[in-house]
C-alpha positions in Angstrom: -8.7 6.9 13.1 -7.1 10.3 12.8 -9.3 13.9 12.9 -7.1 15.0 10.5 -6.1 12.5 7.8 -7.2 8.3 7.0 -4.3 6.0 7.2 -4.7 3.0 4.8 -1.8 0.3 5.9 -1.2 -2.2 2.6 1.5 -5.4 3.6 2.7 -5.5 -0.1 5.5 -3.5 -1.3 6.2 -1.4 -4.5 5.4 -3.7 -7.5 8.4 -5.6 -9.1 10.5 -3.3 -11.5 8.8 -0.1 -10.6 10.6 3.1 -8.4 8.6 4.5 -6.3 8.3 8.1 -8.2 7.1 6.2 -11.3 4.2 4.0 -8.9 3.4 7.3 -7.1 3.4 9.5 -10.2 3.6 7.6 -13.4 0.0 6.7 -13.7 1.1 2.9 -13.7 -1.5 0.7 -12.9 -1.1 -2.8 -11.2 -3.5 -5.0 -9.9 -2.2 -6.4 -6.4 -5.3 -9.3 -6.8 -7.3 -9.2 -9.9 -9.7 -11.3 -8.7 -10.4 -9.7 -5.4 -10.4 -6.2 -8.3 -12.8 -7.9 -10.6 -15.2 -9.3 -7.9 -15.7 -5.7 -6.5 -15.8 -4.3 -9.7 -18.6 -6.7 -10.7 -20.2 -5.7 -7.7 -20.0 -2.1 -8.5 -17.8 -1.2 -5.5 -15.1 -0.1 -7.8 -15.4 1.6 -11.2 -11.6 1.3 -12.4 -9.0 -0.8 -11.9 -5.5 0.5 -10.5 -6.4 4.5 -10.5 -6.5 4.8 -7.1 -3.0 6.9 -6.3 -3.9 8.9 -9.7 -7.2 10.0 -8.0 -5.8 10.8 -4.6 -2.9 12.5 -6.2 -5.4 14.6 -8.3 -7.7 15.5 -5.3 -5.1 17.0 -3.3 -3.5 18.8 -6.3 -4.4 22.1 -4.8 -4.4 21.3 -1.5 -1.8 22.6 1.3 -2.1 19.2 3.3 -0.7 16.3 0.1 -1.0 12.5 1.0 1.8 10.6 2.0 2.0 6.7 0.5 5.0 5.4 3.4 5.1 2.0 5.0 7.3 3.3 7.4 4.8 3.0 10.5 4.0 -0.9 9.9 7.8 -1.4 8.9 9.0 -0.2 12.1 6.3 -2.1 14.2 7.7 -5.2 12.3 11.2 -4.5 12.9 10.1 -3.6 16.9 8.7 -7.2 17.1 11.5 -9.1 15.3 14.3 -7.2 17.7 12.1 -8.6 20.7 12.2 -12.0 19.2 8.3 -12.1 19.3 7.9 -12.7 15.5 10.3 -14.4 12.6 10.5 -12.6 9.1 10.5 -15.2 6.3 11.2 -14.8 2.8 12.2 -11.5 1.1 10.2 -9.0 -1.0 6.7 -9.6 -1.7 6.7 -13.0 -0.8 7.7 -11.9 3.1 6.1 -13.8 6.0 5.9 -13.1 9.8 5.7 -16.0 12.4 4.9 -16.0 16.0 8.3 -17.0 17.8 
């Protein structure tokens, strides 16, 4: 946890067929698991589905500090590991897997 900002780290990469300007900004929703989406939202733990980046992006509108969406951090620890030969990458895209060497 950070004083200054919360870091949420998400395995999955951009949806299929989507840039990354048109996820952040394009008001495009997906569903990464509807059913983990419809359980919370019958729970009322959610109240829409796939607005999430919408929202943030609106919130920090004004603000001088703006969210930042990279991967880059849990990319780079992956990479780290494979170069060590501690962990195997399988599979490409979002079917990617790591495996204890």
């Amino acid at each position: 946890m950070y004083d200054d900002r919360i870091e949420i780290n998400s395995p999955g990469g951009l949806p299929e067929g989507f840039s990354k300007e048109e996820y952040l900004y394009g008001n495009i929703s997906v569903l990464r698991n509807p059913i983990i989406a419809s359980a919370f939202y019958r729970l009322d733990l959610i109240e829409k589905f796939g607005t999430g980046i919408m929202r943030i992006n609106n919130e920090y509108m004004d603000g001088i500090i703006k969210p930042g969406f990279d991967k880059s951090k849990t990319l780079r620890i992956l990479n780290n590991l494979i170069d060590k030969n501690m962990i195997q990458k399988l599979g490409k895209g979002p079917s990617t897997t790591y495996r204890l060497r």
